[in-house]
C-alpha positions in Angstrom: 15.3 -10.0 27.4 15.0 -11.8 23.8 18.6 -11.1 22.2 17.2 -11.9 18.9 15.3 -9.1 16.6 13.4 -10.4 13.9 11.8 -6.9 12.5 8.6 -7.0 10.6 7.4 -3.8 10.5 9.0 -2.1 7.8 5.7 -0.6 6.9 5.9 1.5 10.0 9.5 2.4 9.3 12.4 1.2 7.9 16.1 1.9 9.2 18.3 4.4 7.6 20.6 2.5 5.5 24.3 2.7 5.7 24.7 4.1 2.2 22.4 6.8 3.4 23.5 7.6 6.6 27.2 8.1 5.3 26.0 10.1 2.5 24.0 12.3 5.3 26.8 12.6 7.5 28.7 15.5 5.9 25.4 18.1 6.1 25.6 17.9 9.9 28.7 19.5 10.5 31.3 20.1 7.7 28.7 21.2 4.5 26.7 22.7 7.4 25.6 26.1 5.3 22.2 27.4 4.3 21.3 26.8 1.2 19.8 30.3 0.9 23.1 32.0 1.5 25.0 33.5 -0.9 28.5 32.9 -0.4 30.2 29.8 -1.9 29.9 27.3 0.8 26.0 27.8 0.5 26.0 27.6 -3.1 27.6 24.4 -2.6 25.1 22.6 -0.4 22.5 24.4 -3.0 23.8 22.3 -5.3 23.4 19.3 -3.3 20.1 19.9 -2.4 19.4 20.7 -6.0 20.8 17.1 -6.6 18.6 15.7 -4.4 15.4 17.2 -5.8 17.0 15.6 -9.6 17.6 11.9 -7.8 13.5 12.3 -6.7 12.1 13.6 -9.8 13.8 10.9 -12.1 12.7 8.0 -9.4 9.4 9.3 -10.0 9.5 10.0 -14.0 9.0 13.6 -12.7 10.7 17.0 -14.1 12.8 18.7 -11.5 10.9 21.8 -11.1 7.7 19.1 -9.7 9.1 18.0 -6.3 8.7 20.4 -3.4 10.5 18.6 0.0 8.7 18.7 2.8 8.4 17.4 6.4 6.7 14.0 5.3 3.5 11.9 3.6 1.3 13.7 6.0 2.7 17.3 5.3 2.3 16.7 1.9 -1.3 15.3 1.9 -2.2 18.7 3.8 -0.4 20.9 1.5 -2.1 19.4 -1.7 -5.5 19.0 -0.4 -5.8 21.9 1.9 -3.9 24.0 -0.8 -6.4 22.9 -3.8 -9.1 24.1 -1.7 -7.8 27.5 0.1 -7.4 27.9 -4.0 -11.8 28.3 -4.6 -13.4 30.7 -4.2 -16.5 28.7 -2.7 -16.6 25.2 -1.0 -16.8 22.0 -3.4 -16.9 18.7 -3.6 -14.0 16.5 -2.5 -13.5 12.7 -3.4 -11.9 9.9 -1.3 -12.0 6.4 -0.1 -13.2 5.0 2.7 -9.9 3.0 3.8 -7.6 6.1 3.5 -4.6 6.9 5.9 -5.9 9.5 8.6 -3.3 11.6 6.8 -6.0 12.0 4.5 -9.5 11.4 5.7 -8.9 13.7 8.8 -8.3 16.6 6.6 -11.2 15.8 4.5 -13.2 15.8 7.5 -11.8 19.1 8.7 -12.8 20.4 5.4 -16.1 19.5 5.6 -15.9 21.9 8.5 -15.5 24.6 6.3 -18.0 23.6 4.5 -16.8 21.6 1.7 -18.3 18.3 0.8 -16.7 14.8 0.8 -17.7 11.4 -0.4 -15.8 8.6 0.8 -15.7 5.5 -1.8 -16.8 2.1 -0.4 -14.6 -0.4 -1.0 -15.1 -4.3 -1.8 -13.9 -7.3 0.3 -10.1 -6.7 -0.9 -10.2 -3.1 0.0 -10.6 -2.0 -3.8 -12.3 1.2 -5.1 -13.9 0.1 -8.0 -13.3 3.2 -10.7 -17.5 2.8 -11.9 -18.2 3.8 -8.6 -16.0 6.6 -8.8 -17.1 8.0 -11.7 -20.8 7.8 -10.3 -19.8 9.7 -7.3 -18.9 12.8 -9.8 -20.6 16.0 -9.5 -20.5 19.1 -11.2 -18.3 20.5 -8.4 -16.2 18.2 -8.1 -12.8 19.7 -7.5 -10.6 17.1 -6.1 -10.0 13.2 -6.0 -7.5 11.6 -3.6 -7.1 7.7 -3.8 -4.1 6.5 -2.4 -1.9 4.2 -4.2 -1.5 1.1 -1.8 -3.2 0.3 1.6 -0.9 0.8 4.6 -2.5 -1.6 6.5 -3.3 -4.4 4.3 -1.3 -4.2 1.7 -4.0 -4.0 -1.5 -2.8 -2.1 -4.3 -5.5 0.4 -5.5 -6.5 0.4 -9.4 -4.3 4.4 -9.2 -3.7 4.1 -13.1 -7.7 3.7 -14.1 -8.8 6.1 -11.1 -6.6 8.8 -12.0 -8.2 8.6 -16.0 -11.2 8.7 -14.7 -10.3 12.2 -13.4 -8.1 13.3 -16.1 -10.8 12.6 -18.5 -13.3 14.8 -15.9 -10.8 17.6 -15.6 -10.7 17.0 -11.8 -7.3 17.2 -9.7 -6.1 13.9 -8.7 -3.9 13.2 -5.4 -2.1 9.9 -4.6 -0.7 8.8 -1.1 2.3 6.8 -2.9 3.8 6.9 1.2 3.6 2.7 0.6 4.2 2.3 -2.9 7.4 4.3 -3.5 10.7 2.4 -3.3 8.6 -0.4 -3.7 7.0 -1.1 -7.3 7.9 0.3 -10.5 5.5 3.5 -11.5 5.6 6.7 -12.8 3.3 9.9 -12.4 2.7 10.2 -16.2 1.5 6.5 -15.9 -0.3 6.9 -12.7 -2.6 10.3 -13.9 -1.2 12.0 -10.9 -1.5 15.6 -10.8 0.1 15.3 -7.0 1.9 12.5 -5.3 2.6 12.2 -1.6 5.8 10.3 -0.2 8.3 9.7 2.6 11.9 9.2 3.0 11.5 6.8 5.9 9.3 4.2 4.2 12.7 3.1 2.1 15.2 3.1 3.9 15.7 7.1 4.5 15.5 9.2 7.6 12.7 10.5 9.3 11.2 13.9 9.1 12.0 14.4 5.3 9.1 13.7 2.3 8.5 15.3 -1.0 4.7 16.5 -2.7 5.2 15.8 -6.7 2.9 18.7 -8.1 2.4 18.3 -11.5 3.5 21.7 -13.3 1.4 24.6 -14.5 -1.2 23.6 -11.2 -1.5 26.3 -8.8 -2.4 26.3 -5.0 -2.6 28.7 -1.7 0.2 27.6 0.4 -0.9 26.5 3.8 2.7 28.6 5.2 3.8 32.1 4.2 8.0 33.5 6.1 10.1 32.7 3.1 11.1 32.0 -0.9 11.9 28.0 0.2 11.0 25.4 -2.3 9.6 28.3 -4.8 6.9 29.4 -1.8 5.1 26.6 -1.2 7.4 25.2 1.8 9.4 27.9 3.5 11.4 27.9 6.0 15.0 27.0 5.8 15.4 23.6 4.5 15.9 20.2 6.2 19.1 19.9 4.3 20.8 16.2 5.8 16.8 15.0 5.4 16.8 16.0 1.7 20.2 14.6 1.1 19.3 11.3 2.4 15.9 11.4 1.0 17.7 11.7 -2.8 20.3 9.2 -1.6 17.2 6.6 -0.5 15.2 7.1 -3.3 17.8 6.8 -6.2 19.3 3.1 -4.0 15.1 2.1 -3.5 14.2 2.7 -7.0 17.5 0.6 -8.9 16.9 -2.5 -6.3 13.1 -2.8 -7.4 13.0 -5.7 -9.5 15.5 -7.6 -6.9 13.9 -6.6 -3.9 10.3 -7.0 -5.1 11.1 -10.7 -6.0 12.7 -11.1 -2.8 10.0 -10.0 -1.2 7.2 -11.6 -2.8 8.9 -14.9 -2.0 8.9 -14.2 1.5 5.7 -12.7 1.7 3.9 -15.5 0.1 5.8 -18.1 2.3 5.1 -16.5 5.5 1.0 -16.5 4.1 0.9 -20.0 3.6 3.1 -20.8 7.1 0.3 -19.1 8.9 -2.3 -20.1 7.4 -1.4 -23.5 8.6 -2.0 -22.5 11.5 -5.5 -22.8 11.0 -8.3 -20.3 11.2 -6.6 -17.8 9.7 -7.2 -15.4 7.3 -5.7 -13.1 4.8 -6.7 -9.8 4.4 -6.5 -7.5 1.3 -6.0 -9.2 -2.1 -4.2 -11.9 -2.4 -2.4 -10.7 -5.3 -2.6 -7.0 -6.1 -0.6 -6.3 -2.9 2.8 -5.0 -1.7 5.1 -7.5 -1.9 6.3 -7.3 1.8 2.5 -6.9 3.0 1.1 -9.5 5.7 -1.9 -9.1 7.0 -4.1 -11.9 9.1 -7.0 -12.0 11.4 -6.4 -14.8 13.9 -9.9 -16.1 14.9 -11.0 -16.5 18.5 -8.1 -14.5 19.9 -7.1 -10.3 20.1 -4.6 -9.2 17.6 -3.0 -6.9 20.2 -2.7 -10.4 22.6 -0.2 -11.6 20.0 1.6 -9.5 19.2 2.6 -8.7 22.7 3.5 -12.7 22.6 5.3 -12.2 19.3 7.3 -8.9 20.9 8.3 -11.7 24.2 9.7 -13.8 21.2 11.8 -10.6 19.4 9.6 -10.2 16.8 8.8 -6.8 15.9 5.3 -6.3 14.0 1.9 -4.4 14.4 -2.0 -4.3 14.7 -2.6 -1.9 11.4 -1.4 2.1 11.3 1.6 2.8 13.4 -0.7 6.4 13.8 -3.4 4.7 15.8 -1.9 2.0 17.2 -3.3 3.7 20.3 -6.9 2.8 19.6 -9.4 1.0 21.1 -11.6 1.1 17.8 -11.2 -1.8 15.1 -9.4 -1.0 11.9 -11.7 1.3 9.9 -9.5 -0.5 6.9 -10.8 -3.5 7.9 -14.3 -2.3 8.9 -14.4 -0.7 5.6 -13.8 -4.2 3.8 -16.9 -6.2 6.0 -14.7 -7.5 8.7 -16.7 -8.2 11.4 -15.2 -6.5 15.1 -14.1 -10.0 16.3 -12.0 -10.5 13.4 -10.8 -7.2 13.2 -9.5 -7.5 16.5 -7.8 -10.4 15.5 -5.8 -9.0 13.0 -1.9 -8.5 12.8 0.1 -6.6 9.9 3.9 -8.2 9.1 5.4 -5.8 7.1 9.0 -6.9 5.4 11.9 -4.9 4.3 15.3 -5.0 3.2 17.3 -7.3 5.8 14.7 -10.0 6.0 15.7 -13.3 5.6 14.2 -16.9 5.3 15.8 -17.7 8.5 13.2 -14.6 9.5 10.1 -16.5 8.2 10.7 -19.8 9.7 11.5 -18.5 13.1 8.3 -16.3 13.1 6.2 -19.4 12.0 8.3 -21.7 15.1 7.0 -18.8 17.5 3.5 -17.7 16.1 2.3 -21.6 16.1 2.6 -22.0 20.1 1.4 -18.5 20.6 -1.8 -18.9 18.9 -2.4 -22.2 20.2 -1.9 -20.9 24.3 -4.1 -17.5 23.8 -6.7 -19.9 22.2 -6.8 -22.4 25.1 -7.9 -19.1 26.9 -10.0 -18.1 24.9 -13.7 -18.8 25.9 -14.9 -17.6 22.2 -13.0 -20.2 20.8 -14.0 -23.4 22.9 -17.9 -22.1 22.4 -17.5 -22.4 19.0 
């Protein structure tokens, strides 16, 4: 067994930091009380919670009574979406992209079930939307535009601020999958045109389970649940208090490290680029600036993504093929599909996703393993000696 761990694959998940762990602890079995309750001990982890839910809305540049906590990014893609249209009182038309997280195009394809309809953006060689083509896509019932903020597999950073005018200007709802960009880049929802904004405590550094849907106030929707008064209706059930706590805890460390981290990052990121790209025959995708600045994805030619990073795993180092939600897939990236990446090419791709605890001693030893890798599953590779 390797003894070393070198994880890249923050973009999956992150692990719960100290700070945030510690600051959980307490919820689990001393300040253990409903929030709901009455007496003082559950006015007390009210308050916490309450704190929480101030820590979120300031990361965000939101007002308190905006965030609503829920079980995760998926949870609250499905509340906004599904809740904007259980709102009508006839199907619609429903805007998207092409390269979304199956968070989000799966429930657009359920709703298309009920009989709503749903245009999914192209997107160019970078995995852009390009906002002309989604004001084109505009029809009179038009009720809802989702974008997502950054790619989870490739990293590209979507235009949100000129997509979500676009809609403002049309009068149409606008929904963000921030799951990536959170924690990571500075942004607010006033700057973003956001109406509703989806994210997840365990993509910085929080635990898992725990997320938060920004809904912009005075917007109204049919909650998908009904059992209980829990974040003013729209989430009941009795709340996920040590997730909360940690989430608020997360957030507020994630949002003051920014500028540090992000230049951190973007050193790393662009380091490890070039170090594989050396390599020869291989290829970035998504932009190669308007990215996350812990985003690494390549397509090794001639050889099967999945091959290396089955090597890379013998080696200790921790990364993946695209979405940690289909990593169980047989089917190319639909990402990179979307972008004109032929299957081969696809195949070949692997996503290194940094965090907080990567080092340079990190990059160079991935570079000293991925070199030999790729050079061995090449030599076996009968694509790659007919070329």
């Amino acid at each position: 067994m390797q003894s070393r761990l070198v994880y890249m694959d923050h973009g999956a998940t992150t692990p719960v930091r100290k700070e945030v762990f510690d600051y959980m602890a307490p919820y689990f079995q001393e300040q253990y009380s409903n929030p709901s309750s009455l007496h003082a001990p559950g006015r007390e982890v009210r308050q916490a919670v309450e704190e929480a839910r101030e820590k979120t809305a300031s990361a965000l540049g939101a007002n308190e009574d905006e965030i609503y906590f829920t079980a995760g990014g998926t949870e609250s893609n499905n509340i906004a979406l599904r809740g904007v249209a259980k709102k009508r009182t006839k199907p619609g038309h429903i805007i998207t992209s092409s390269v979304e997280h199956h968070a989000v195009l799966d429930v657009c394809k359920n709703l298309e079930n009920e009989g709503h309809r749903v245009k999914y953006l192209p997107v160019n060689q970078y995995g852009r939307v390009d906002p002309e083509s989604l004001k084109e896509a505009i029809e009179d019932d038009t009720f809802m535009i989702s974008i997502m903020a950054a790619n989870n597999e490739i990293g590209t950073l979507q235009p949100v601020r000129e997509l979500g005018a676009v809609a403002r200007e049309k009068g149409i709802l606008f929904h963000t999958d921030a799951v990536q960009v959170v924690g990571q880049l500075p942004f607010n929802v006033a700057d973003l045109n956001a109406d509703f904004l989806s994210l997840s405590a365990h993509k910085f550094n929080g635990p898992k389970g725990i997320g938060a849907l920004y809904m912009r106030k005075g917007i109204k929707i049919d909650p998908l649940y009904r059992g209980g008064s829990q974040e003013r209706k729209l989430r009941p059930g009795t709340e996920n208090v040590p997730g909360i706590i940690g989430l608020g805890k997360a957030i507020e460390l994630a949002v003051s490290e920014i500028p540090e981290k992000k230049k951190k990052l973007e050193h790393l990121r662009d380091r490890l680029i070039k170090g594989l790209r050396d390599i020869g025959e291989v290829y970035l995708n998504g932009h190669p600036k308007e990215r996350l600045p812990g985003n690494v994805n390549v397509s090794f030619q001639y050889i099967e993504g999945e091959s290396v990073l089955l090597s890379l795993d013998m080696e200790g180092i921790a990364a993946s093929s695209g979405s940690a939600c289909s990593s169980g897939s047989l089917e190319p990236s639909h990402v990179l599909s979307a972008m004109g990446l032929d299957h081969s090419m696809a195949h070949g791709s692997v996503r290194f996703s940094l965090g907080y605890g990567n080092s340079e001693e990190d990059i160079d030893y991935v570079l000293e393993k991925a070199s030999p890798i790729v050079e061995r599953l090449r030599s076996m590779s009968p694509t790659y000696h007919a070329r």
